[in-house]
Jmol script that loads the backbone (N, CA, C; Angstrom):
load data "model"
ATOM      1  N   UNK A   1       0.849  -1.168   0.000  1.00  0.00           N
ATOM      2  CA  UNK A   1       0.000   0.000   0.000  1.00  0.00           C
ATOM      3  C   UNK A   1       0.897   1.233   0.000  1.00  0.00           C
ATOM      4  N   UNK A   2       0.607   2.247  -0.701  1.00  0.00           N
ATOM      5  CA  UNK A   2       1.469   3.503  -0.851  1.00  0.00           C
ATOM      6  C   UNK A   2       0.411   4.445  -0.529  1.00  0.00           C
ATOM      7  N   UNK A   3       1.518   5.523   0.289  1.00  0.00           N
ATOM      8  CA  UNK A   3       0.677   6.472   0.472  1.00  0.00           C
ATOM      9  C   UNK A   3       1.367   8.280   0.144  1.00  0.00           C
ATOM     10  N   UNK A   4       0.517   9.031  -0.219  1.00  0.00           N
ATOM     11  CA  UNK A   4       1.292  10.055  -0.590  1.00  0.00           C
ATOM     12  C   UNK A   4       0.496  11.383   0.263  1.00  0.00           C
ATOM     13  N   UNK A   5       1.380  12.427   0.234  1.00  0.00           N
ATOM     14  CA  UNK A   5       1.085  13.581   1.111  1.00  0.00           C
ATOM     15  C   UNK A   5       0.799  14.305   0.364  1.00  0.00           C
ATOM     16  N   UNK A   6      -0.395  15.340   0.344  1.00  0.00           N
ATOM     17  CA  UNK A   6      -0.729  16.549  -0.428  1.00  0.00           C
ATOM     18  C   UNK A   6      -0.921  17.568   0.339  1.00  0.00           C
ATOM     19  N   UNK A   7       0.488  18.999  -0.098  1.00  0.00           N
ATOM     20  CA  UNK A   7       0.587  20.339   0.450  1.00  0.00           C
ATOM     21  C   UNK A   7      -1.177  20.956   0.120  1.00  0.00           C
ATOM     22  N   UNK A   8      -1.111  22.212   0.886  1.00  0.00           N
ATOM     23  CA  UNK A   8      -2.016  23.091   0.538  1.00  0.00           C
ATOM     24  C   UNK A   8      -1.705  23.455  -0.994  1.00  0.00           C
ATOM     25  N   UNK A   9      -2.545  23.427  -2.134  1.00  0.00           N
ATOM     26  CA  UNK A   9      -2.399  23.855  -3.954  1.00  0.00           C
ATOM     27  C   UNK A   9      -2.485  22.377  -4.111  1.00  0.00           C
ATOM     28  N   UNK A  10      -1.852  21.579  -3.520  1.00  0.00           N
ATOM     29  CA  UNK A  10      -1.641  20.139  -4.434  1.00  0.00           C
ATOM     30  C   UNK A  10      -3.434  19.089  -4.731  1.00  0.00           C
ATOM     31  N   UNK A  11      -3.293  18.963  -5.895  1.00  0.00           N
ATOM     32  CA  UNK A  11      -4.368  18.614  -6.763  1.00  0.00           C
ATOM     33  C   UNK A  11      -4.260  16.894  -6.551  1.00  0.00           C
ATOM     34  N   UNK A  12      -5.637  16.087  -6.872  1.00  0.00           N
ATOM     35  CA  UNK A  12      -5.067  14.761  -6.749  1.00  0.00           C
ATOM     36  C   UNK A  12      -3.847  14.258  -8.173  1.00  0.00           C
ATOM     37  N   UNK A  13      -3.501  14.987  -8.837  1.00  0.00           N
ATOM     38  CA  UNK A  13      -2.674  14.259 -10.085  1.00  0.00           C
ATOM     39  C   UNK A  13      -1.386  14.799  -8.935  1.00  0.00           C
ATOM     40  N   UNK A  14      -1.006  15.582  -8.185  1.00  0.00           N
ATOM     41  CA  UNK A  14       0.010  15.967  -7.439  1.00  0.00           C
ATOM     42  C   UNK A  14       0.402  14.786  -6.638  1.00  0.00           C
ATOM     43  N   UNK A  15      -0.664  14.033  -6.125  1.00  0.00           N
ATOM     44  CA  UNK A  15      -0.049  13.098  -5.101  1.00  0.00           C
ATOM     45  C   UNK A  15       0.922  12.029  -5.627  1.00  0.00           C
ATOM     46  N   UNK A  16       0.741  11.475  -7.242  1.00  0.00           N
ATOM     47  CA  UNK A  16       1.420  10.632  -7.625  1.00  0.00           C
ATOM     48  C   UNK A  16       3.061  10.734  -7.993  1.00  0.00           C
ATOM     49  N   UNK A  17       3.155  11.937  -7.761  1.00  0.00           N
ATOM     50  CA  UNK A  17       4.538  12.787  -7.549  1.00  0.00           C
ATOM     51  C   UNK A  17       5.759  11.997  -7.088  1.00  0.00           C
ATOM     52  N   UNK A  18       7.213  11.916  -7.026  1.00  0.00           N
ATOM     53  CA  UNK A  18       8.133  11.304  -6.207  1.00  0.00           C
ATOM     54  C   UNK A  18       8.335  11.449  -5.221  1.00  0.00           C
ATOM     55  N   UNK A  19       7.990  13.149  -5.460  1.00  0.00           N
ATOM     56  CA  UNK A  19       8.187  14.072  -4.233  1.00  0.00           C
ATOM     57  C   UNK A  19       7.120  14.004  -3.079  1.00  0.00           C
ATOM     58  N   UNK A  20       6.072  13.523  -3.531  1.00  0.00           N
ATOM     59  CA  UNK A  20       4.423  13.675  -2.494  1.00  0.00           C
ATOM     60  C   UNK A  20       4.355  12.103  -2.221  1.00  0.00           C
ATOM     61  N   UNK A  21       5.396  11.502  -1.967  1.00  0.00           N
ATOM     62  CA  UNK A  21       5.156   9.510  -2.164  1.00  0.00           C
ATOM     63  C   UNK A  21       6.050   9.419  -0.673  1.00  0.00           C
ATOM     64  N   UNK A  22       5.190   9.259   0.189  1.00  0.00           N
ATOM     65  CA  UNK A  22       5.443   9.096   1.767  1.00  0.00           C
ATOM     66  C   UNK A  22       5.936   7.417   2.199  1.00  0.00           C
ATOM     67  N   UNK A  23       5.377   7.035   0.960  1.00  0.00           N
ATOM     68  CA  UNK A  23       5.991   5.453   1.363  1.00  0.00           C
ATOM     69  C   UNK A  23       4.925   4.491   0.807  1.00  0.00           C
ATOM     70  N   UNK A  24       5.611   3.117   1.078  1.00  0.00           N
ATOM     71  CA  UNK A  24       5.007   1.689   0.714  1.00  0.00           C
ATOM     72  C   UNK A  24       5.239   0.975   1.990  1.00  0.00           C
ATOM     73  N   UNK A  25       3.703   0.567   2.485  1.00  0.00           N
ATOM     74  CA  UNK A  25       3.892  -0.125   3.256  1.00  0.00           C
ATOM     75  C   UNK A  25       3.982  -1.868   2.840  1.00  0.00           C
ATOM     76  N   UNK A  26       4.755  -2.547   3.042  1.00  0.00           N
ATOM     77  CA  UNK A  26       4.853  -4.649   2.323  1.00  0.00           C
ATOM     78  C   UNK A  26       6.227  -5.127   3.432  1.00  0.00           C
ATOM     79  N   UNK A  27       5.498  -5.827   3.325  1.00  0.00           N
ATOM     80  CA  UNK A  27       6.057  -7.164   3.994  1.00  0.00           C
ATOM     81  C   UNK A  27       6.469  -6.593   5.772  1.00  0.00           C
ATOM     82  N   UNK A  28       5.742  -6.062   6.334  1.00  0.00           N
ATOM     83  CA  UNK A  28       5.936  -5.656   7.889  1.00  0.00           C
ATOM     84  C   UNK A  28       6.913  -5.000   7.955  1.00  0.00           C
ATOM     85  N   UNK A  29       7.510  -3.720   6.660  1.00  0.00           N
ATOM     86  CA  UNK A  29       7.930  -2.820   6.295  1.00  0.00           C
ATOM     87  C   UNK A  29       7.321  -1.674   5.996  1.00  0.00           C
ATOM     88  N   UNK A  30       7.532  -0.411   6.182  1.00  0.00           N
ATOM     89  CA  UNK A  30       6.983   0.977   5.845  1.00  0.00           C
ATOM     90  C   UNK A  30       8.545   1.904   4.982  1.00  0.00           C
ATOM     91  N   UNK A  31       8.652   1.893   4.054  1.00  0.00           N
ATOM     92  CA  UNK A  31       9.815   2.011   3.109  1.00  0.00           C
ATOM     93  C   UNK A  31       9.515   3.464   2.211  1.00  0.00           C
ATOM     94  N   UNK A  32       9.672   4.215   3.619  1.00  0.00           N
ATOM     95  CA  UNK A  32      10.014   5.702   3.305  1.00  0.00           C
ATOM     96  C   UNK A  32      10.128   6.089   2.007  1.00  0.00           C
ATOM     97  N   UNK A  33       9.581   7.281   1.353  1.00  0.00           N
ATOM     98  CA  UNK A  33       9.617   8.257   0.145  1.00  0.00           C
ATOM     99  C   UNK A  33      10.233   9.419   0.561  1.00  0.00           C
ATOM    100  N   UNK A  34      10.046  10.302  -0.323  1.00  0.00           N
ATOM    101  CA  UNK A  34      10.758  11.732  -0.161  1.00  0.00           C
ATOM    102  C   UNK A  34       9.650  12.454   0.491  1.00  0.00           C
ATOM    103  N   UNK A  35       8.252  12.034   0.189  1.00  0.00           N
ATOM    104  CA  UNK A  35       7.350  13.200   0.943  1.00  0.00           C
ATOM    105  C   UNK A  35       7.364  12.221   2.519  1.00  0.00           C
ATOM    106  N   UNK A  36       7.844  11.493   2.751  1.00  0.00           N
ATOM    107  CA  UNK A  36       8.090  10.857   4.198  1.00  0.00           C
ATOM    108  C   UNK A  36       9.142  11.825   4.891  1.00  0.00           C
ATOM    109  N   UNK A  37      10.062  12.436   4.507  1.00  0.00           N
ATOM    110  CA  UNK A  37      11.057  13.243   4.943  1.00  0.00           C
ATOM    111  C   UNK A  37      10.312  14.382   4.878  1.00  0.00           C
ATOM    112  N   UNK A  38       9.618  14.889   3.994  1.00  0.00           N
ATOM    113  CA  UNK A  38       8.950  16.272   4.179  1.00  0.00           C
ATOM    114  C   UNK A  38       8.191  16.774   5.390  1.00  0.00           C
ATOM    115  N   UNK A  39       7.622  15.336   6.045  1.00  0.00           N
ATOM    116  CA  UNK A  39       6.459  15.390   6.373  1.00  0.00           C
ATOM    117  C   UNK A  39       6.987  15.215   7.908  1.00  0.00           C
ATOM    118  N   UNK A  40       8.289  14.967   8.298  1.00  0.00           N
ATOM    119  CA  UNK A  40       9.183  14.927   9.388  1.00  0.00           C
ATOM    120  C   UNK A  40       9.707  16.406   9.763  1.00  0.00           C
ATOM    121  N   UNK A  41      10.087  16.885   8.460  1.00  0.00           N
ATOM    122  CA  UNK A  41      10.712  18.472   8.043  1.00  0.00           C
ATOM    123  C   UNK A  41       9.134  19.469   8.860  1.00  0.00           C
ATOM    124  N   UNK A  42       8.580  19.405   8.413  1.00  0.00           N
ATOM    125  CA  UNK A  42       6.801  20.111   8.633  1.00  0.00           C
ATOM    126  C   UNK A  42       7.068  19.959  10.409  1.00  0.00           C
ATOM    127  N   UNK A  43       6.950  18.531  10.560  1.00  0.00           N
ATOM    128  CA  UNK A  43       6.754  18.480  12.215  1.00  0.00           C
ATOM    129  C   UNK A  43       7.149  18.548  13.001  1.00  0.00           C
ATOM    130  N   UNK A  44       8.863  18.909  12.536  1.00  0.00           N
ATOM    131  CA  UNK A  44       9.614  19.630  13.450  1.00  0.00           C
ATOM    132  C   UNK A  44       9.779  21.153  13.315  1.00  0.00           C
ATOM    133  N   UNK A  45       9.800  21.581  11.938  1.00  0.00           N
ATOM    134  CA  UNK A  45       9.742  23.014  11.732  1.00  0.00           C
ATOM    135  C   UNK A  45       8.572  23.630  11.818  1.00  0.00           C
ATOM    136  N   UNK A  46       7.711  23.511  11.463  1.00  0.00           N
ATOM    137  CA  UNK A  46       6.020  24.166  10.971  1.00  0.00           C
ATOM    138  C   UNK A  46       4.874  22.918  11.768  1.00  0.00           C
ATOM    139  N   UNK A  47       5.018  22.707  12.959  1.00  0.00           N
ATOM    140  CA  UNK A  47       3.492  21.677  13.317  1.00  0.00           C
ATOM    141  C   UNK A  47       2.491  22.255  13.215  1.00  0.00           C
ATOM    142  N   UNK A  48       2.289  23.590  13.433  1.00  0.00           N
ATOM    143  CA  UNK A  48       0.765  24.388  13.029  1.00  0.00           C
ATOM    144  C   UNK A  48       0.584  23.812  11.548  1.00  0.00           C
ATOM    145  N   UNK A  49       1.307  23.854  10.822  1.00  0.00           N
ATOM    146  CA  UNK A  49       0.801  23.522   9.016  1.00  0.00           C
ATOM    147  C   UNK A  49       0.699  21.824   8.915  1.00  0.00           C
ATOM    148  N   UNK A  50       0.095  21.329   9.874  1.00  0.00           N
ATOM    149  CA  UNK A  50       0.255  19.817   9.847  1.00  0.00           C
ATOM    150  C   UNK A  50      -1.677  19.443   9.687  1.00  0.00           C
ATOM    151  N   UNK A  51      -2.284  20.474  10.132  1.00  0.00           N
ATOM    152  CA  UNK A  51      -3.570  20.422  10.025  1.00  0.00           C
ATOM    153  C   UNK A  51      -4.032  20.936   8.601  1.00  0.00           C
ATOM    154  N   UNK A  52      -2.871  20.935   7.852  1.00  0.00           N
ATOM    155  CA  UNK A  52      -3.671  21.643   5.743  1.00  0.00           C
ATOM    156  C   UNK A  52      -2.964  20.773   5.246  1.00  0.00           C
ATOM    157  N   UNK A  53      -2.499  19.393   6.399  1.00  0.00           N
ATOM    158  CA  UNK A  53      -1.818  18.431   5.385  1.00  0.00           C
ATOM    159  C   UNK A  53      -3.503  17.483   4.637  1.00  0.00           C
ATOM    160  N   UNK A  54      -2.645  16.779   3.707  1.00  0.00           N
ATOM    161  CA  UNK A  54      -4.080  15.785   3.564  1.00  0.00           C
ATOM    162  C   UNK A  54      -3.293  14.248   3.418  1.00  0.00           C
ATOM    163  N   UNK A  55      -3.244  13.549   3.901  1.00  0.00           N
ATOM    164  CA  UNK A  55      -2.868  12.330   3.260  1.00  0.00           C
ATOM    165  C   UNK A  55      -3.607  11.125   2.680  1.00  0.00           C
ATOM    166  N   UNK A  56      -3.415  10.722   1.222  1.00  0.00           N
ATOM    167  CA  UNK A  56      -4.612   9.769   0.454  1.00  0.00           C
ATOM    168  C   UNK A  56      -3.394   8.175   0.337  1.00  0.00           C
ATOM    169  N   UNK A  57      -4.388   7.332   0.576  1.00  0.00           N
ATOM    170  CA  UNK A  57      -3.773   6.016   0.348  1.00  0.00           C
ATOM    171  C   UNK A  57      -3.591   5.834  -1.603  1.00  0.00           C
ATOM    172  N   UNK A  58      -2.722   4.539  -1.767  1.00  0.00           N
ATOM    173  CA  UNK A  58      -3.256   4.474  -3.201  1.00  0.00           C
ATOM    174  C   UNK A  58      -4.368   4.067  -3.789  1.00  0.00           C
ATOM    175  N   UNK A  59      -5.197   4.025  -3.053  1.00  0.00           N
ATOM    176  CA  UNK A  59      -6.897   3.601  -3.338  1.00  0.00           C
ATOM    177  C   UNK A  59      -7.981   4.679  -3.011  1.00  0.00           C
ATOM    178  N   UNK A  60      -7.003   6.041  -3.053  1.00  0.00           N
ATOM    179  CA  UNK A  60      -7.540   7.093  -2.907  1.00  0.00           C
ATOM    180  C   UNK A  60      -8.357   7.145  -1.467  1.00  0.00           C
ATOM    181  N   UNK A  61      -8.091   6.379  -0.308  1.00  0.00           N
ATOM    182  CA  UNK A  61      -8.668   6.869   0.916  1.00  0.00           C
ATOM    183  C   UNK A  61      -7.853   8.121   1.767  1.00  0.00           C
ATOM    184  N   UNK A  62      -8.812   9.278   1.933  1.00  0.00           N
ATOM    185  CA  UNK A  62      -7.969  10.256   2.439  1.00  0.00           C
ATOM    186  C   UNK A  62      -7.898   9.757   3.842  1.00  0.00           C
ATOM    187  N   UNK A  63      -6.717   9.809   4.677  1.00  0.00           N
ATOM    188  CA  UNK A  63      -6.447  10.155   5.989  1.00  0.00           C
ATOM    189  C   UNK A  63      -5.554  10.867   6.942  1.00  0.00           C
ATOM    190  N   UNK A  64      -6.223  11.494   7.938  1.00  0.00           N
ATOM    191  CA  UNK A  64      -5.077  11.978   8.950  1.00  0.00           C
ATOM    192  C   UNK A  64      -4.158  11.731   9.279  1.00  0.00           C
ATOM    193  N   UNK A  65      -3.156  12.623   9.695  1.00  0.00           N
ATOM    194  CA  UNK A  65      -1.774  12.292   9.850  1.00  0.00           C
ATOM    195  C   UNK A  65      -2.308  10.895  11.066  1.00  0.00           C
ATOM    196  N   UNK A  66      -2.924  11.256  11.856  1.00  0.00           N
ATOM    197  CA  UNK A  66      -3.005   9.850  13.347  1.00  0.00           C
ATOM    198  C   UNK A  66      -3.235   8.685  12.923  1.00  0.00           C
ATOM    199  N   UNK A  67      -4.397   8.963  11.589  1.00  0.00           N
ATOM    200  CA  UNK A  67      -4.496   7.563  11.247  1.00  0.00           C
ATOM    201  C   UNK A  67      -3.531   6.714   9.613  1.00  0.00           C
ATOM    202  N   UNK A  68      -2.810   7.985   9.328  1.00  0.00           N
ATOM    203  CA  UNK A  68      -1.609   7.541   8.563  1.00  0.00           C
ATOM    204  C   UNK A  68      -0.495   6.600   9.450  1.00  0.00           C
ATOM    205  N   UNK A  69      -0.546   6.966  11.101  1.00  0.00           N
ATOM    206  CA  UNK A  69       0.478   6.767  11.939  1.00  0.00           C
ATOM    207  C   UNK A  69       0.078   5.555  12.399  1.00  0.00           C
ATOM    208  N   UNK A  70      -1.247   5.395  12.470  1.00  0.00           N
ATOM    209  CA  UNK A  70      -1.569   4.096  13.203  1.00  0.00           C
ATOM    210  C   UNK A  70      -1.599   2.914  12.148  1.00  0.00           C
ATOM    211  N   UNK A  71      -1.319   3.403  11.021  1.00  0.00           N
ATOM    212  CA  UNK A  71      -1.493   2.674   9.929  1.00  0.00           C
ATOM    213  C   UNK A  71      -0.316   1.881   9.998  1.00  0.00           C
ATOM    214  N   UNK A  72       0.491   2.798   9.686  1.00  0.00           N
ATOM    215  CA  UNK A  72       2.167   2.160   9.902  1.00  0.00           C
ATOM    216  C   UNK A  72       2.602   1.987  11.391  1.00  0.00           C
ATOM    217  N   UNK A  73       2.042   2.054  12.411  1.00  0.00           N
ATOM    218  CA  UNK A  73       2.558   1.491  13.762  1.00  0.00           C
ATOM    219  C   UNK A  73       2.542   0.176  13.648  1.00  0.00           C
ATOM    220  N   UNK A  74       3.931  -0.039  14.129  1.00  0.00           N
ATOM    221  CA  UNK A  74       4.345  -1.346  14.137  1.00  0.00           C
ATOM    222  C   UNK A  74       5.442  -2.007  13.028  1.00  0.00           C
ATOM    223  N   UNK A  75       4.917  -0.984  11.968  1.00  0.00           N
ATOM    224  CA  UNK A  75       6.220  -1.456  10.719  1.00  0.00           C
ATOM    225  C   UNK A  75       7.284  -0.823  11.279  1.00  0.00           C
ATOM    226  N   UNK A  76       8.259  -1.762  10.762  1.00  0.00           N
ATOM    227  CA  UNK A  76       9.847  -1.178  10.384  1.00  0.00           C
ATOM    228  C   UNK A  76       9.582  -0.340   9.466  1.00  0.00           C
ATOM    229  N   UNK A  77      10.457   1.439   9.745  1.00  0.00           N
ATOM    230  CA  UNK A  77      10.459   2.154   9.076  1.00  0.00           C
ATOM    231  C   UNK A  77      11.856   2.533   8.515  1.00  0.00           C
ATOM    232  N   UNK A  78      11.836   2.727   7.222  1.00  0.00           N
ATOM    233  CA  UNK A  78      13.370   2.152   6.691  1.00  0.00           C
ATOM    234  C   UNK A  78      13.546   3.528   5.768  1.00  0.00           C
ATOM    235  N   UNK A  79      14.480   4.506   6.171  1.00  0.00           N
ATOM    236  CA  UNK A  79      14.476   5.701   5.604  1.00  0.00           C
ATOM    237  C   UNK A  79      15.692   5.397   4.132  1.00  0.00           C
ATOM    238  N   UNK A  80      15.279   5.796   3.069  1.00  0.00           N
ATOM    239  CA  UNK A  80      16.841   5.718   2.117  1.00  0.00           C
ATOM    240  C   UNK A  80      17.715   6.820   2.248  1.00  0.00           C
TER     241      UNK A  80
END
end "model"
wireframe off; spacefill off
backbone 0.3
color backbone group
């Protein structure tokens, strides 16, 4: 399952981006993207702008950062 992050402007053709691709979750792995680092960058620099995040699965289910988190709790998270 992949999931991608969409800024405030970003459209759904935006999420399929390299840059907006937060990760794949397989095999009791969560295997970090570049919008996985962004989205670390945001919550240590900017946490007020964490509420105009949106995050959509690849089956287009939108969810919250909590339930993006509970999604992947428990995987190994494997940054490149």
């Amino acid at each position: 399952m992949q999931y991608y992050i969409l800024m405030p402007g970003d459209d759904e053709k935006d999420a399929w981006l390299e840059s907006n691709l937060l990760g794949d979750k397989s095999f009791n792995v969560f295997w970090a993207g570049q919008g996985f680092k962004t989205l670390q960058r945001i919550m240590m620099e900017d946490p007020e702008a964490l509420s105009s995040i949106t995050i959509k699965s690849e089956n287009g289910r939108s969810l919250t950062i909590t339930e993006f988190l509970d999604d992947i709790e428990g995987l190994q998270v494997r940054i490149n």
